[in-house]
N, C-alpha and C positions, 0 to 999 in steps of 0.2 A: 504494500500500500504506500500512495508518495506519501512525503513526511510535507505536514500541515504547520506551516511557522504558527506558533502561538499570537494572541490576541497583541504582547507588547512589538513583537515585532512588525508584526503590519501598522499597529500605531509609528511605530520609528520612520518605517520606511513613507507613512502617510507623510510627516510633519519634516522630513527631510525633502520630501518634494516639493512642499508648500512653499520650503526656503528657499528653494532651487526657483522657484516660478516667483516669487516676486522680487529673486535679486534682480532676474530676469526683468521684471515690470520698473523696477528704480531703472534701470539702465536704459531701456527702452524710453522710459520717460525723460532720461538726462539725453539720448539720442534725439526726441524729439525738440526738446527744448532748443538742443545747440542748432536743430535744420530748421528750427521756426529764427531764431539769430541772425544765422546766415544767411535766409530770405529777406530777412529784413535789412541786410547792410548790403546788400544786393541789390536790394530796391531801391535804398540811398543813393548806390555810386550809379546807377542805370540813370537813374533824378540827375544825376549831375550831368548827365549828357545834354542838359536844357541850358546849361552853360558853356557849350563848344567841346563835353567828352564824346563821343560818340561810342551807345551802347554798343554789346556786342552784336543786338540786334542789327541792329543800325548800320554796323560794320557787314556783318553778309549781306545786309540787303543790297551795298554798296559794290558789294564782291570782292570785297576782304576780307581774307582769312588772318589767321595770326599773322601771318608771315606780308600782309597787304603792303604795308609799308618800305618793307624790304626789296618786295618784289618790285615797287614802283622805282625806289633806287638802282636795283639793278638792270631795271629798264631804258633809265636817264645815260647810266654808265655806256651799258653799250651802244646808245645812240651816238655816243659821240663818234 
């Protein structure tokens, strides 16, 4: 016959999960906080594109990639 853990140990193994899940819930919650932060200082510097930055939106739409700037430099170069 299988061996039947006693009554403490399935408590143990209960209340060791519990801990395991809401370390899990604080952390998750500290993950959400810092991506709600980040969208917010994100939405700041994008704002500032109303002062002459140009978001990154703003930049593809233009068809600039990271490298836009560069590439326009190295376009000037070789025309000479």
């Amino acid at each position: 016959m299988p061996e039947v853990p006693d009554v403490r140990a399935i408590v143990e193994q209960i209340e060791a999960r519990i801990k395991q899940i809401e370390a899990e819930l604080a952390r998750r919650e500290r993950l959400s906080d810092e991506l709600d932060r980040l969208r917010d200082a994100l939405g700041r510097l994008e704002g500032a594109g109303d002062v002459g930055i140009p978001s990154r939106a703003a930049r593809r739409e233009q068809g600039q990639g990271a490298r836009g700037a560069e590439a326009r430099t190295d376009d000037r170069i070789g025309a000479l």
